[in-house]
C-alpha positions in Angstrom: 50.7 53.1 30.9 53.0 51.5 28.5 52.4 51.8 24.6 50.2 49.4 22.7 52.2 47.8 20.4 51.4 46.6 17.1 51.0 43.5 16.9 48.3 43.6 19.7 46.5 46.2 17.3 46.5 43.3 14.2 45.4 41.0 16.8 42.3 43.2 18.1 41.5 44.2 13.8 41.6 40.5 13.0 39.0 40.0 15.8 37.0 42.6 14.9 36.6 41.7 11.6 36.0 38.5 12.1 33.1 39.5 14.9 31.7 41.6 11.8 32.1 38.5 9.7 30.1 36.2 11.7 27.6 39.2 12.7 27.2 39.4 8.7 27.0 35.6 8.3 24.0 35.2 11.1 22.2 38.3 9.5 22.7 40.1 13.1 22.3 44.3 13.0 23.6 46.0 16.4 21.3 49.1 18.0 22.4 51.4 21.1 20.1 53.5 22.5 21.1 56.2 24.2 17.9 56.9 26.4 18.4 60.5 27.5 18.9 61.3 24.3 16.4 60.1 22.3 19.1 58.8 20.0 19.9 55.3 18.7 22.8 54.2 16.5 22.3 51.4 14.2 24.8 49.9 11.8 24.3 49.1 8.5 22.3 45.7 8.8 19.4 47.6 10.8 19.2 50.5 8.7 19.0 48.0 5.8 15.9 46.9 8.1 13.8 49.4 8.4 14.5 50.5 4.9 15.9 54.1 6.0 19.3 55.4 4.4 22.4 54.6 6.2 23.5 58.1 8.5 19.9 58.8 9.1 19.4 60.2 12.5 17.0 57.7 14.7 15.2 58.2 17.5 12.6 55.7 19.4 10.1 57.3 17.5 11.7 56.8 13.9 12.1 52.8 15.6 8.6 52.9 16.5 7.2 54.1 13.3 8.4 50.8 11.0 7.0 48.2 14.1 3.7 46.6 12.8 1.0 48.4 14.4 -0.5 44.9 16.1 3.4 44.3 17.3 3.9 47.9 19.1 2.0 47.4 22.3 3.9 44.4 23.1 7.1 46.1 21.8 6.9 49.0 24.0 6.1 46.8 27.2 9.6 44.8 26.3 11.1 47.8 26.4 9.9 49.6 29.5 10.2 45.7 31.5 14.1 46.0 30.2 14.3 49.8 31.4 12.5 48.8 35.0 15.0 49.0 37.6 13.6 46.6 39.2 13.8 44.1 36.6 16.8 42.2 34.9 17.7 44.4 32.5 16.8 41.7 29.8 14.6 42.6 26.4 13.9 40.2 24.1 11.0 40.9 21.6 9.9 39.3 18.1 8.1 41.7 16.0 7.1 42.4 12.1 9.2 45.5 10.7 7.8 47.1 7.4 10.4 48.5 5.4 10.2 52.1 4.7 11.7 52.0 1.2 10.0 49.0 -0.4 7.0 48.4 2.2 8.6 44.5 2.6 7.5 43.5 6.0 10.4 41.3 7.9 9.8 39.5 11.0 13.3 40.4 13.5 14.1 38.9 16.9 15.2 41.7 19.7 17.7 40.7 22.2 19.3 43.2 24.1 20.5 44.6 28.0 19.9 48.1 29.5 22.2 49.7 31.2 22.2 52.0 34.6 23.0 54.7 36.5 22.0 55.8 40.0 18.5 53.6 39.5 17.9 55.5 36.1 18.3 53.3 32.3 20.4 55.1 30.5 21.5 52.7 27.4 20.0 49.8 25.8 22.3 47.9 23.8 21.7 44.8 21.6 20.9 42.6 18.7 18.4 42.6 15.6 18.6 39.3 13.7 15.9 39.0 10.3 14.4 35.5 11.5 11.3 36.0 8.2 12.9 32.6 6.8 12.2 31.2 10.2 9.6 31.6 10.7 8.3 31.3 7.5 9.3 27.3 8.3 7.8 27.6 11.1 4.3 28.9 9.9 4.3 25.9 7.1 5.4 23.5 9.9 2.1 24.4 11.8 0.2 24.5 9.0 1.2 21.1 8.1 0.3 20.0 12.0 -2.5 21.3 11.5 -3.6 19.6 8.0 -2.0 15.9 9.2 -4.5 16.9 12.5 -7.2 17.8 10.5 -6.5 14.5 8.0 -6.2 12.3 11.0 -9.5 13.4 12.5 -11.6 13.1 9.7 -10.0 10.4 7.6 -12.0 7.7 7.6 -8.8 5.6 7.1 -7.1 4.2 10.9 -3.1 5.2 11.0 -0.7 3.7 13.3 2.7 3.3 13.7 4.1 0.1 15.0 7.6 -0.4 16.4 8.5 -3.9 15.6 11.5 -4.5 18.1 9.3 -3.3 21.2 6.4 -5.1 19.3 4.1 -1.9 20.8 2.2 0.8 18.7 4.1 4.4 18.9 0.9 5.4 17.9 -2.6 5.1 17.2 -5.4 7.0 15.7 -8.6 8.1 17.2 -10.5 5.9 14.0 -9.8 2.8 16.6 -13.1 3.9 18.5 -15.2 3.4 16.0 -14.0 0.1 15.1 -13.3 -1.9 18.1 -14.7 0.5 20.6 -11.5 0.9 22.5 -10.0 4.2 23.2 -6.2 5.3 21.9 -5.1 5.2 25.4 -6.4 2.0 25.9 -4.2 0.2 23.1 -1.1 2.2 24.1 -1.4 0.7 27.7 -1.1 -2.8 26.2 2.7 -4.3 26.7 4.5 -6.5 24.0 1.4 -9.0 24.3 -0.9 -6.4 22.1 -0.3 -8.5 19.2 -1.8 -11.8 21.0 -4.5 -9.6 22.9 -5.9 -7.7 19.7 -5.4 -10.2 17.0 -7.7 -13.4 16.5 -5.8 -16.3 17.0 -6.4 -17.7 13.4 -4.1 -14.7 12.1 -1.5 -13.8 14.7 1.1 -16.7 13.3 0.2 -15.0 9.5 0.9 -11.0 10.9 3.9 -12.2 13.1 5.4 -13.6 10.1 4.4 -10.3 8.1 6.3 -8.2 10.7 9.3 -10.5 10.5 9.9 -10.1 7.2 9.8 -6.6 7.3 11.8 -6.2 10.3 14.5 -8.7 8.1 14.5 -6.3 5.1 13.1 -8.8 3.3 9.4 -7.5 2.0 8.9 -4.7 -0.7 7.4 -1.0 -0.3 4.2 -0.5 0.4 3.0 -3.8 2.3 -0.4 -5.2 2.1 -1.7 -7.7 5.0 -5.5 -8.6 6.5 -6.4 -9.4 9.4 -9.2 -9.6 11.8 -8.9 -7.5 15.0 -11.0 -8.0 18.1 -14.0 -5.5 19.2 -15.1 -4.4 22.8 -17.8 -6.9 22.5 -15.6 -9.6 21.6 -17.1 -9.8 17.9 -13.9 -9.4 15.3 -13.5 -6.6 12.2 -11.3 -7.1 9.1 -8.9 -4.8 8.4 -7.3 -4.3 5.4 -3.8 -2.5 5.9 -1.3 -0.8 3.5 2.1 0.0 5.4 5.5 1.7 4.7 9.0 2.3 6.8 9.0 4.6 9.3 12.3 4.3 11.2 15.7 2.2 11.0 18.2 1.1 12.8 21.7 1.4 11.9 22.0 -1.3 10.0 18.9 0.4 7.6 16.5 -2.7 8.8 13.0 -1.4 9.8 12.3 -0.9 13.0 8.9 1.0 13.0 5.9 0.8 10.0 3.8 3.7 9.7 0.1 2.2 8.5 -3.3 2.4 7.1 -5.6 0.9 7.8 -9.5 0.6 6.7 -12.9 -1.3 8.0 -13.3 -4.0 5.0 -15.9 -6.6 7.1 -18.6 -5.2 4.9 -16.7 -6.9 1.9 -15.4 -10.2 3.9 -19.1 -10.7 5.0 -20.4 -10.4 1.6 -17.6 -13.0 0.3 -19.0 -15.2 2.8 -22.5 -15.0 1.6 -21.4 -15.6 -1.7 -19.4 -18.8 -1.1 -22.6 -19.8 0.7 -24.8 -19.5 -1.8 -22.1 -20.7 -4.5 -21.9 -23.6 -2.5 -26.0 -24.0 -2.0 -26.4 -23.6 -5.8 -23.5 -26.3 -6.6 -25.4 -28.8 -4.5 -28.8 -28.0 -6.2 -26.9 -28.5 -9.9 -25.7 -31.6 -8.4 -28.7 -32.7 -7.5 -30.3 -31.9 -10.8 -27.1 -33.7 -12.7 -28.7 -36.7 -10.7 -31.8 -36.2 -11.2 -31.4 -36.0 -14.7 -29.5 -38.9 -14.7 -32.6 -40.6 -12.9 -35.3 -39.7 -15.6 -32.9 -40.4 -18.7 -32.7 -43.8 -16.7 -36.1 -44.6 -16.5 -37.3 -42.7 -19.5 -34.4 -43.3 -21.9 -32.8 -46.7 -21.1 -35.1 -49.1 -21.7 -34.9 -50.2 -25.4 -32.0 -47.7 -26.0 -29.3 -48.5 -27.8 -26.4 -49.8 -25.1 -23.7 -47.9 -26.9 -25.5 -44.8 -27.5 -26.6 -44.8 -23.5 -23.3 -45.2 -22.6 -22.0 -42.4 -24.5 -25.1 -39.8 -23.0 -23.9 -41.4 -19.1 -20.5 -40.5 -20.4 -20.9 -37.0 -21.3 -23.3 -36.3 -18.3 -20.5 -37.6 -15.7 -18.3 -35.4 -17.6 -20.4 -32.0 -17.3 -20.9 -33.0 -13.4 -16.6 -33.3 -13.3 -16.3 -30.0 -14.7 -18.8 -28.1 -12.8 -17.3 -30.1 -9.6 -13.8 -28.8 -10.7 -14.8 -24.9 -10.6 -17.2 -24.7 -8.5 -14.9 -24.5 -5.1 -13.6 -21.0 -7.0 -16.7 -19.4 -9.1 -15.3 -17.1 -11.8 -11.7 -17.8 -10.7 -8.5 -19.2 -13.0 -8.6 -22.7 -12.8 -5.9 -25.6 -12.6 -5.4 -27.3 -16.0 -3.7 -29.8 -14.6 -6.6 -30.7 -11.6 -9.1 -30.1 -14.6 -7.3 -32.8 -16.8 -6.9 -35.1 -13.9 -11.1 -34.8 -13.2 -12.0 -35.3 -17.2 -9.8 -38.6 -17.3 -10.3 -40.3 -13.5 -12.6 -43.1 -15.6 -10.2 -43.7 -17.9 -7.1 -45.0 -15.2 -6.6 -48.4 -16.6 -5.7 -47.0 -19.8 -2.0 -45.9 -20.7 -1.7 -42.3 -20.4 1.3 -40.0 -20.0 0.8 -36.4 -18.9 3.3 -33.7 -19.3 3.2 -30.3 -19.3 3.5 -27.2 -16.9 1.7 -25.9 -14.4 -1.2 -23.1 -15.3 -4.7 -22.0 -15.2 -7.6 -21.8 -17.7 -10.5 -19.6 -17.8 -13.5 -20.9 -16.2 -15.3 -21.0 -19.7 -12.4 -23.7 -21.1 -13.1 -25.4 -17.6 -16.1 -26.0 -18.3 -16.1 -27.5 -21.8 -13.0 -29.4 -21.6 -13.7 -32.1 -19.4 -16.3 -32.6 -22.2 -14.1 -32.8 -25.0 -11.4 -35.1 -22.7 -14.5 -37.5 -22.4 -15.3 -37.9 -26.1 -11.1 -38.3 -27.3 -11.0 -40.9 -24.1 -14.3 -43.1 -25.4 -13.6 -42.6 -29.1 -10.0 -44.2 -28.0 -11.4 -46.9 -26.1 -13.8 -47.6 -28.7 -11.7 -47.5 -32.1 -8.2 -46.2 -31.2 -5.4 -46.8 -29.3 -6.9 -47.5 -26.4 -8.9 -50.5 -28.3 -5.7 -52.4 -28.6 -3.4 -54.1 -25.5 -0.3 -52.0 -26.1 -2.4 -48.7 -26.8 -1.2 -45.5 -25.1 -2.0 -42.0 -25.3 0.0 -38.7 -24.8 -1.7 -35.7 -23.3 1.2 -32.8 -23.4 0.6 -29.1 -23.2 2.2 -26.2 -23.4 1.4 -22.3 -21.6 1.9 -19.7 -23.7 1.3 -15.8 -22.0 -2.1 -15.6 -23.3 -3.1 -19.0 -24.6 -3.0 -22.8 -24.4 -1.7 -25.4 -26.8 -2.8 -29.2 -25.9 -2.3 -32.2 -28.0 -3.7 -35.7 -27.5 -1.6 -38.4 -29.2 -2.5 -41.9 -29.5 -0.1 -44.6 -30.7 0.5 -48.2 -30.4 -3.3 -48.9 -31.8 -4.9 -49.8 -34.9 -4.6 -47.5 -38.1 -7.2 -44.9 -38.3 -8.4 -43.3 -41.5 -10.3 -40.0 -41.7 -13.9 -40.7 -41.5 -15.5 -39.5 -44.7 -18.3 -36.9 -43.1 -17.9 -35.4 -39.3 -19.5 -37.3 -36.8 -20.8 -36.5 -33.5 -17.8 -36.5 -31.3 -16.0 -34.0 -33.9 -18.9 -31.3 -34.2 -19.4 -31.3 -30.5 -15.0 -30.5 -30.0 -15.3 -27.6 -32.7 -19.0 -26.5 -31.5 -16.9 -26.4 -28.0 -14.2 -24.5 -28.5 -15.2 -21.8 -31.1 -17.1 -19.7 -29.1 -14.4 -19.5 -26.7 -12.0 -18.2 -29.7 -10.3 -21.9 -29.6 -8.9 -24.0 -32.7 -9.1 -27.6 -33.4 -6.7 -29.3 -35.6 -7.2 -33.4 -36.3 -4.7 -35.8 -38.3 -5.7 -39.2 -38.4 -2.7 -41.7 -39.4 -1.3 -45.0 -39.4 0.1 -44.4 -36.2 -3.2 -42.9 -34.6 -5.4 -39.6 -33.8 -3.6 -36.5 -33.7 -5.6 -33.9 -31.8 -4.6 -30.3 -31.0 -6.3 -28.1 -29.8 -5.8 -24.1 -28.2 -7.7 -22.0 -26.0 -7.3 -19.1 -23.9 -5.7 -19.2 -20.6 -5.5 -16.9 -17.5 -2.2 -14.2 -17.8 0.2 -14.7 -14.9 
């Protein structure tokens, strides 16, 4: 035999050490048990383990001892199916270990091989590896499967996720029976035509777009769509949905949305029945704006004053105009620029120049300023600007954040003084618009009337 030399013995430390490195690293501990003796070694890591000092004499029994008493039966049969000559030789066990010097329990992973002789185990040899983080992770992951279960089941929200490329649903809650009727299974057998099956035909172009959007990168965290989706029984539900990213490509474009869904036809049928009966109560006013008009026409007319009858028809065309002019939206923002258009639609053979910006007004100034329009429009037909040929009037606003400034300008028409007490026309504009929290500011001059006025608007 010839003599080791040494540089083969610095090449067989170096791998020792760095076996005991990477043994140290994965948290691994080493047992042999010698079987007819009743004796195991351990190193270090396992005595560290089982919490008993390092040099300790160990036998199966001092082993046995720190094993969790619920873990031990299944332990020992590990051990005698590794021993079994008639087995592999393999043992592998997970068990809990209390620790013998601070009463810590660790869970460990067991992997080991026996060895024989003449038919007869005579050593087990293996590995001990602490896996408590492990399967600490693993123990939160169920419980977290089990909670999201738990959530899904009872929620009474539907979730889904949709893949927009394959245009199918990954998945689908079990909340889809109760809505349309159809089972999970049932939706995930649809192809890429689920979109064209499921939706009503009124809003697949709308969601189609929606998806496109998203799958573009082009729509903001979370989005928001309705739609209706068809039932069993070929009725339709509304859905209101709230949805997020749930996978990307490479490029970081979505590619599937994880949703939520939730049953809003309750809500859409009542907005239904209210525009109904919004729209059965506007035709009733409108009938009683014309009845109105009737009785004044019978009652009132006859030996009344031409000029003052034609400023009561007047007025009452203007209250119709407004009520017309808000009643397609009850108790929404209105246009001020429809609403201005409305008020003055008698007055189009007049000069007039409009100019200002786009906004909307609160109902309440909807419904009072067609009124006031009226009375500037007749008192400039009547004595201002719009008395004389070259007459013209200005109608400019301006939309602040939280209110309106409007002027009506007349030039080009016979001087105008201040009248000396405030007639009709001016109490009804400041009777108007102080209850609202509006100002009225008139300037009467050479050039013409002068009136601004301000209100308060809708907030974008």
């Amino acid at each position: 035999m010839r003599p080791v030399e040494s540089s083969e013995l610095t090449a067989l430390q170096q791998a020792l050490e760095r076996a005991e490195l990477a043994q140290a690293a994965g948290g691994i501990g080493i047992h042999d048990y010698d079987i007819p003796a009743n004796r195991i070694i351990w190193d270090r890591r396992v005595y560290e383990l089982w919490g008993v000092p390092e040099g300790t004499p160990v036998s199966y029994e001092t082993f046995a001892s720190s094993v969790h008493p619920d873990d031990l039966p299944a332990v020992e049969a590990a051990v005698a199916a590794a021993l079994d000559p008639q087995g592999d030789g393999t043992y592998f066990a997970t068990y809990r270990v209390r620790n013998q010097a601070t009463g810590a329990v660790r869970v460990v992973e067991a992997r080991g091989r026996a060895r024989f002789r003449d038919g007869t185990a005579v050593r087990l040899i293996g590995t001990v590896r602490d896996i408590t983080s492990d399967e600490n992770l693993r123990r939160e992951l169920r419980q977290a499967i089990q909670f999201a279960q738990g959530l899904i089941q009872t929620a009474p929200t539907l979730l889904y996720i949709f893949d927009l490329v394959t245009k199918k649903n990954v998945y689908i809650g079990p909340q889809i029976v109760p809505i349309t009727g159809m089972a999970p299974e049932e939706y995930s057998a649809f192809g890429a035509e689920l979109l064209e099956l499921v939706l009503h035909p009124e809003d697949l172009p709308r969601v189609l777009a929606h998806h496109a959007e998203i799958r573009q990168g082009r729509s903001q965290q979370p989005f928001e769509i309705e739609y209706r989706l068809k039932r069993v029984d070929g009725s339709w539900v509304w859905l209101a949905s709230l949805e997020v990213v749930h996978a990307r490509d490479d490029d970081g474009l979505p590619t599937q949305i994880l949703g939520a869904s939730l049953d809003i036809s309750r809500r859409h049928g009542a907005d239904e029945l209210k525009q109904l009966l919004v729209q059965e109560l506007g035709h009733r006013i409108k009938n009683a704006f014309a009845m109105v008009h009737s009785i004044a026409n019978l009652s009132l007319r006859p030996g009344c004053d031409p000029a003052a009858w034609e400023a009561f028809e007047g007025r009452l065309r203007a209250l119709s105009s407004a009520h017309a002019s808000i009643s397609t939206s009850p108790g929404m923002p209105v246009d001020l620029r429809s609403t201005i258009t409305h008020a003055i639609e008698p007055f189009g053979g007049y000069t007039l120049r409009l100019d200002g910006p786009d906004c909307r007004i609160i109902p309440a100034i909807a419904d009072v300023l067609p009124l006031l329009l009226h009375e500037l429009a007749t008192n400039a037909v009547k004595y201002g600007a719009w008395s004389a040929p070259t007459g013209k009037v200005e109608l400019t606003w301006q939309c602040d954040p939280d209110r309106v400034n409007l002027c009506w300008e007349e030039s080009a028409g016979p001087a105008v003084t201040a009248p000396k007490g405030k007639g009709f026309g001016t109490r009804l504009l400041e009777s108007a618009l102080k209850p609202l929290n509006g100002q009225l500011d008139l300037h009467f001059s050479g050039q013409g009337l002068r009136c601004c006025m301000t209100f308060p608007r809708e907030s974008e």
